[in-house]
C-alpha positions as CSV (number, residue, x, y, z in Angstrom):
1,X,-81.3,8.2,-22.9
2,X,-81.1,6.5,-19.7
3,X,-79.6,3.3,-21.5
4,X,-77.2,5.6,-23.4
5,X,-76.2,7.0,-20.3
6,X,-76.0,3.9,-18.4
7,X,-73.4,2.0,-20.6
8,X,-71.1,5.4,-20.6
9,X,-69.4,4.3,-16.9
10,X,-68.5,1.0,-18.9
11,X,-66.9,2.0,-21.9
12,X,-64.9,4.2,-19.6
13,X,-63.7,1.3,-17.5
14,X,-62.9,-0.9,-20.1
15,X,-60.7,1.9,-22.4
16,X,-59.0,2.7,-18.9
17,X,-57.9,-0.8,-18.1
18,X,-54.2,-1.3,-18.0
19,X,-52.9,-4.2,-19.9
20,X,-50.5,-6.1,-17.5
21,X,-47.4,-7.7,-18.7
22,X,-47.8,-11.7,-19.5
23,X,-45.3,-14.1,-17.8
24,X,-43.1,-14.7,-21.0
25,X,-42.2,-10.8,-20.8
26,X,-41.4,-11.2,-17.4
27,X,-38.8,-14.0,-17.8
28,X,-37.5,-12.5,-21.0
29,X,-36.8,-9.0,-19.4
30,X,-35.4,-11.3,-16.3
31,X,-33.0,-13.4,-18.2
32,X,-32.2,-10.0,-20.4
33,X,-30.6,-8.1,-16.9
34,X,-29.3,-11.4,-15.7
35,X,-27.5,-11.4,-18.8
36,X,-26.6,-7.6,-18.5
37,X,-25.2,-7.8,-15.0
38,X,-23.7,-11.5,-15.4
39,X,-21.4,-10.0,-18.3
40,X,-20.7,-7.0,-16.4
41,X,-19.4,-9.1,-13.6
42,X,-17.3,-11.9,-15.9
43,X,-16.1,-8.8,-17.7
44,X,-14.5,-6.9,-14.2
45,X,-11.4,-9.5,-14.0
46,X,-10.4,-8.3,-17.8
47,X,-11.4,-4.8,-16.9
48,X,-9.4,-4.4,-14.0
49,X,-6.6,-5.8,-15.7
50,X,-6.6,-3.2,-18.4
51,X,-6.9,-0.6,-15.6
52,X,-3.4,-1.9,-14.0
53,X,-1.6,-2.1,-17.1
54,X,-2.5,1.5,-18.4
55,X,-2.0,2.8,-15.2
56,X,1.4,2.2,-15.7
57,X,2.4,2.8,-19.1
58,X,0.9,6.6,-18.4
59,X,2.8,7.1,-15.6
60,X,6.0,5.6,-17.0
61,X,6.8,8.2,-19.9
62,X,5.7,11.4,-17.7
63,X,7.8,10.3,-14.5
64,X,9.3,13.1,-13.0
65,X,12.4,12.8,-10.6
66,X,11.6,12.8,-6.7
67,X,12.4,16.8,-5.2
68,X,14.5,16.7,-2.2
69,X,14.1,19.3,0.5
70,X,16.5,17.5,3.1
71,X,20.2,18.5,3.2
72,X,21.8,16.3,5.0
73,X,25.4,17.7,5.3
74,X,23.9,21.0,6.4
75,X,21.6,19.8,8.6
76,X,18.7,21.7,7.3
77,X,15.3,21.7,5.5
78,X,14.1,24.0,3.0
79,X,10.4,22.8,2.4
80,X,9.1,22.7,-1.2
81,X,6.0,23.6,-2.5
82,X,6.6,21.1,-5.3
83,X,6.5,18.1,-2.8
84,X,2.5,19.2,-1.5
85,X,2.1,18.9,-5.6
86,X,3.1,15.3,-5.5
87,X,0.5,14.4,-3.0
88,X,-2.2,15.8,-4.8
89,X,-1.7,15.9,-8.2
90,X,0.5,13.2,-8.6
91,X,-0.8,9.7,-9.5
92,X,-3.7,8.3,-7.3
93,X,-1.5,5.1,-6.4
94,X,0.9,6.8,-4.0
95,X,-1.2,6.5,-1.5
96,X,-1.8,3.8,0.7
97,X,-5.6,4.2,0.6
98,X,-5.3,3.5,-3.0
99,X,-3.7,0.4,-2.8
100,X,-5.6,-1.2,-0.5
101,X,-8.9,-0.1,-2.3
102,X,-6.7,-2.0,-5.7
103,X,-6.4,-4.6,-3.2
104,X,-10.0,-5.0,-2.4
105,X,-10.8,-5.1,-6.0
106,X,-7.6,-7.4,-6.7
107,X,-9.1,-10.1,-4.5
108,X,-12.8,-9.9,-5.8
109,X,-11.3,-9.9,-9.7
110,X,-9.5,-13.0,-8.1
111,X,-12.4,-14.5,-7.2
112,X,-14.8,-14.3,-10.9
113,X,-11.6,-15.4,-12.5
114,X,-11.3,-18.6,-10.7
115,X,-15.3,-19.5,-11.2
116,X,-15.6,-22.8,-13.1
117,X,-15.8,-21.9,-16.9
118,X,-14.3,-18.5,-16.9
119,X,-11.9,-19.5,-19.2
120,X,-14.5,-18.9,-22.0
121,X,-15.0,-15.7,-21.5
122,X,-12.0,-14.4,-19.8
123,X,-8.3,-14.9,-19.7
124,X,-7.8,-18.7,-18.0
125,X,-5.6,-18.7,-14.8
126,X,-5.7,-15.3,-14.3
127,X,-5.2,-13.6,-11.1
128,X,-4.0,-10.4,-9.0
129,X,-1.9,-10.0,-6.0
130,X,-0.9,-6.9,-4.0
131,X,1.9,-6.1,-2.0
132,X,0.4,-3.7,0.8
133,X,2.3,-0.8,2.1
134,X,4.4,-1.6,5.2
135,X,4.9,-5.6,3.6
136,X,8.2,-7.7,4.6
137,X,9.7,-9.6,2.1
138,X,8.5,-12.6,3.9
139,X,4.9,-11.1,3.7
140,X,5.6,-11.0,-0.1
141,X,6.4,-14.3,-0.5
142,X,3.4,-15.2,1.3
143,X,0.9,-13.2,-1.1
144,X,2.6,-14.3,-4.2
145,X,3.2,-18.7,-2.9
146,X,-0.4,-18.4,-1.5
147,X,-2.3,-17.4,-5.3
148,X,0.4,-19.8,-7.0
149,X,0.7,-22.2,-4.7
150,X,4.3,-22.1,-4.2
151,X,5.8,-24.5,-1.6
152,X,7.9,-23.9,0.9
153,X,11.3,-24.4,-1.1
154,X,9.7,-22.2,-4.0
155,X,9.0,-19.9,-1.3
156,X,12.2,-19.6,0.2
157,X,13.8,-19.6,-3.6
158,X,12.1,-16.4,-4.0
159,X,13.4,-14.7,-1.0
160,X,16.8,-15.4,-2.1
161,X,16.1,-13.1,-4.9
162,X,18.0,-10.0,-5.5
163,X,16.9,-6.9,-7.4
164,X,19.1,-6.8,-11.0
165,X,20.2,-3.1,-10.8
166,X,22.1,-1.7,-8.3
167,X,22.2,-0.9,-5.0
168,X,21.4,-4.8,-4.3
169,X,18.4,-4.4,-2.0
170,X,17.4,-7.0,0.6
171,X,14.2,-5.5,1.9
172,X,13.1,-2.2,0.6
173,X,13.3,-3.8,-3.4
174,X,9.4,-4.8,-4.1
175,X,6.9,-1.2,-5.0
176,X,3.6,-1.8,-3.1
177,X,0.6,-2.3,-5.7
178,X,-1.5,-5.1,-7.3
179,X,0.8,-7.2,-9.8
180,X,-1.2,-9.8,-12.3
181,X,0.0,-12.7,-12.3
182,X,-1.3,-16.0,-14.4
183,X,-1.4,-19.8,-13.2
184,X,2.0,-21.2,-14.1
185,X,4.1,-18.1,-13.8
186,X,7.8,-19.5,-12.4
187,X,9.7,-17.7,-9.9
188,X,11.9,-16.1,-12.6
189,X,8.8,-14.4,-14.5
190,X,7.8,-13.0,-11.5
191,X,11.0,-11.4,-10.2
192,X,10.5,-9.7,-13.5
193,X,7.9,-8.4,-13.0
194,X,8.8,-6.8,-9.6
195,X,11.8,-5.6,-10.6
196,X,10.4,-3.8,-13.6
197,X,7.7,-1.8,-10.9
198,X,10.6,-0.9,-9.0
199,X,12.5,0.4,-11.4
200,X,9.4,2.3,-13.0
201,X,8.0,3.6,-9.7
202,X,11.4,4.2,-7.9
203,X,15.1,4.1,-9.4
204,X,13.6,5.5,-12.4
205,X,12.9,8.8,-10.0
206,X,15.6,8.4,-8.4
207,X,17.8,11.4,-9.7
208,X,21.5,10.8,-9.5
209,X,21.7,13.9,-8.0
210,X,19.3,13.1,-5.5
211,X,21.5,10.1,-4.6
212,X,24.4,12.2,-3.8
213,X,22.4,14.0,-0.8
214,X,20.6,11.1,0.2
215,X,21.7,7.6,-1.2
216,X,19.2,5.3,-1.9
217,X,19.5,2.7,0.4
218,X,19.0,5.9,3.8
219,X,15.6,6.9,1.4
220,X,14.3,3.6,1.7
221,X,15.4,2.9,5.1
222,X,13.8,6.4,6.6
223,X,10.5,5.8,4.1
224,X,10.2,1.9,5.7
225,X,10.1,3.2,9.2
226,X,7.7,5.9,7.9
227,X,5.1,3.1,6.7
228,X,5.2,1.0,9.6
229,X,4.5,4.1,11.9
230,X,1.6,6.0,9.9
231,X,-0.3,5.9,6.4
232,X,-1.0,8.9,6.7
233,X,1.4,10.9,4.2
234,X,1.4,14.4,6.4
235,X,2.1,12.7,9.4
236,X,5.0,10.9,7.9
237,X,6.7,14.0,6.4
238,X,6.3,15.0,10.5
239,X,7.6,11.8,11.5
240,X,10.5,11.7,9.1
241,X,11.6,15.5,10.4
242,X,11.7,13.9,14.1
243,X,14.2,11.4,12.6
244,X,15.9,13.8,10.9
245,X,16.4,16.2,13.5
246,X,17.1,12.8,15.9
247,X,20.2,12.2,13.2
248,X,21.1,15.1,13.8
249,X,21.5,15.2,17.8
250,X,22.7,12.1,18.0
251,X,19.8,10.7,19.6
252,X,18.5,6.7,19.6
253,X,15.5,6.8,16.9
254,X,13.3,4.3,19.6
255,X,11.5,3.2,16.7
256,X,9.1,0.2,18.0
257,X,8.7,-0.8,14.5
258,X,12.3,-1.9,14.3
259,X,11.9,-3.6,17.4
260,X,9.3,-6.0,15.6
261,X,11.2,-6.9,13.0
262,X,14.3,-7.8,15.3
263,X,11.8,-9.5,17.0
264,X,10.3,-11.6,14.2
265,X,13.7,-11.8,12.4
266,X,15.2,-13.5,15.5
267,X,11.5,-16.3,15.6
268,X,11.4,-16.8,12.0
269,X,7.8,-15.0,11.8
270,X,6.5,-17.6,14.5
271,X,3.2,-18.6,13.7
272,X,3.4,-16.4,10.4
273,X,2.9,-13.0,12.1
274,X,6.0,-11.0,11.0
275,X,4.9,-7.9,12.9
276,X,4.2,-9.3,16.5
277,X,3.4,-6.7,19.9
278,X,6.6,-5.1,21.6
279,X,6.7,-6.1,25.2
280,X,9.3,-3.7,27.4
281,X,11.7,-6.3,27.8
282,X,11.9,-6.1,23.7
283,X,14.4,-2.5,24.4
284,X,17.1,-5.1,25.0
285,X,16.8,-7.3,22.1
286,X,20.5,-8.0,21.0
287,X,19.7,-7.0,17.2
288,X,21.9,-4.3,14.9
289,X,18.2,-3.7,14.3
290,X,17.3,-2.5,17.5
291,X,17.1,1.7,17.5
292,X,16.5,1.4,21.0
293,X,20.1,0.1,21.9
294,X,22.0,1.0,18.3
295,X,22.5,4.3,17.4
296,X,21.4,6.1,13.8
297,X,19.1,3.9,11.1
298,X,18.6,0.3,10.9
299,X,21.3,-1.2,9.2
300,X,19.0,-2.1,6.1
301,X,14.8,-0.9,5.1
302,X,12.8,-3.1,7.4
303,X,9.8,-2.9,5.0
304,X,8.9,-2.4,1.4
305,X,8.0,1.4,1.4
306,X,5.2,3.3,-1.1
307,X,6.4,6.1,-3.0
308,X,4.6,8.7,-0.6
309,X,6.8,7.4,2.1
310,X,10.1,7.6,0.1
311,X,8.7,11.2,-0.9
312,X,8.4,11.9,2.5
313,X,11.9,10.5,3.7
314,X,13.2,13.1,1.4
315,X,11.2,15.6,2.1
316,X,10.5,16.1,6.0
317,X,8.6,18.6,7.3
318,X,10.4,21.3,9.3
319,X,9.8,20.9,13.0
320,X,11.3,21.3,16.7
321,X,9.4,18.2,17.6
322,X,11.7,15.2,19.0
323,X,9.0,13.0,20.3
324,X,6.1,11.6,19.5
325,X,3.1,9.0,20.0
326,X,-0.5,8.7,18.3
327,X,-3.3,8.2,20.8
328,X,-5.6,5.5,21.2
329,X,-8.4,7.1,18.4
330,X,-5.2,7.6,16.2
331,X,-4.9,11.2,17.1
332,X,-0.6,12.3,16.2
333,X,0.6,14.2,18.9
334,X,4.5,15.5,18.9
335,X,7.0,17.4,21.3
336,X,10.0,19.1,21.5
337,X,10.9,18.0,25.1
338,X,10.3,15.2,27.0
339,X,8.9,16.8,29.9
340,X,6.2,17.9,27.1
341,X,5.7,14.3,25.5
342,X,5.1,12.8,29.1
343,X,2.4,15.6,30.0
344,X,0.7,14.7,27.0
345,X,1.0,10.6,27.4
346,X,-0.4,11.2,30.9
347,X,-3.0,12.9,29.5
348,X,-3.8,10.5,27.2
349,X,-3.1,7.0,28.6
350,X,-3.0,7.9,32.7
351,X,1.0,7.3,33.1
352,X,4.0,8.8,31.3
353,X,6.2,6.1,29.0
């Protein structure tokens, strides 16, 4: 009995030890998730790719003309419930969020693509390039030389481009978004290609009704100061009511944004920044671009606007506000007098502007 008993503690122990995986499972299991997360990596580039292309041939066939709430001739604005519709059910890729986020993933597709031996498992030479809200043309011929290597004639080849439906367009003409592109492209392929998003994302919306109460060419202007002020698409349906109702009094728009690209027009983009800070002495920059010294728009778009912003420029909020400044946590403040805006910029910043 006391033998019996004895051994009891043992068989216990030895039916309750846990058998712990060998050194070959280990490795086996390692190399299996390396393998897992490896092809899920080399697989994003081709992934990605899909995504951009689908994007667009769902949008394409379901397009639906851009409302218009401005009038122009009357001078008035009858806000639209449709236009709140385009900003939240329309496609993700109006906003400028989402195309910096495509951006983001743009560069790191890029990046796996251009690994040594990715041509085995992926398309060779491919890559992605994104035109961001707000971009020159300049800017766009920077992106696009810099991922094919363009030189400086090929760079300046492409600027000399023009967009093959009408109006001709000199800024204004390239949709913000990621474009693929492969090693090798020419200049030619690529125009193409640019000119087939703008026509899908904008003159294909572009009602010719809608022209005959705001051409084209005033859209893109008002939406192009709209992305260099704000990317925020409530505050430029604001911001585009202030120029409206600006038209309208026959006030100077005092845009600083055109005052950059006078500035960087007149320096040739020294040192490759096309978007440079606006001293005071800038107000008297001799430029038709100037909207401190010229009155009404900019003689051309001074950017390549997102479809939000040309939504916007169509469709301004209604306001009484005439100025307005955003505050240096990004807060948007706006006035209807100036006595009003300097209060509030001495509230904000100690002096009144």
């Amino acid at each position: 009995m006391a033998s019996s008993s004895a051994s009891k503690p043992l068989v216990q122990k030895i039916r309750g030890k846990k058998k712990m995986p060998n050194k070959k499972s280990l490795v086996l299991w390692g190399v299996a998730f390396a393998l897992i997360i490896g092809g899920a990596v080399l697989s994003f580039p081709s992934f990605f790719s899909f995504q951009i292309h689908q994007e667009q041939e769902i949008v394409t066939p379901t397009i639906k003309p851009f409302p218009v709430s401005v009038n122009p001739q009357g001078r008035s604005i009858n806000e639209n419930a449709e236009v709140d519709a385009f900003f939240t059910n329309e496609n993700p890729s109006i906003s400028a969020a989402s195309i910096k986020a495509k951006g983001i993933l743009g560069t790191i597709a890029s990046i796996i693509a251009s690994v040594p031996g990715y041509a085995l498992v992926g398309a060779a030479g491919m890559q992605f390039v994104t035109i961001y809200p707000g971009y020159r043309q300049e800017e766009v011929a920077r992106a696009f030389g810099k991922t094919l290597d363009w030189n400086k004639e090929e760079r300046a080849e492409f600027l000399t481009h023009t967009n093959t439906e009408a109006p001709t367009l000199g800024e204004g003409k390239f949709a913000p978004g990621t474009y693929e592109v492969n090693a090798g492209d020419d200049i030619d392929a690529i125009k193409r290609t640019l000119d087939e998003r703008f026509h899908n994302t904008i003159l294909s919306r572009y009602a010719t009704s809608t022209a005959q109460i705001v051409p084209l060419e005033t859209a893109l202007t008002i939406a192009s100061l709209l992305e260099r002020e704000t990317s925020d698409p409530d505050e430029m349906r604001i911001i585009s009511g202030i120029i409206w109702n600006r038209i309208w009094n026959d006030m100077n728009l005092q845009i600083d944004a055109t005052l950059q690209y006078a500035k960087s027009s007149a320096n040739k983009g020294k040192n490759d920044i096309w978007w440079p800070k606006v001293a005071p002495k800038d107000k008297y920059i001799k430029s038709s671009y100037n909207t401190y010294l010229n009155p009404g728009l900019p003689p051309t778009p001074i950017a390549n606007p997102s479809v939000a912003a040309v939504i916007a420029a169509l469709n301004p909020k209604k306001t009484n506000c005439i100025f307005y400044f955003h505050d240096k946590k990004g807060g948007f403040h706006c006035t209807a007098t100036y006595k009003e805006h300097v209060a509030l910029l001495k509230q904000y910043y100690g002096q009144g502007k």
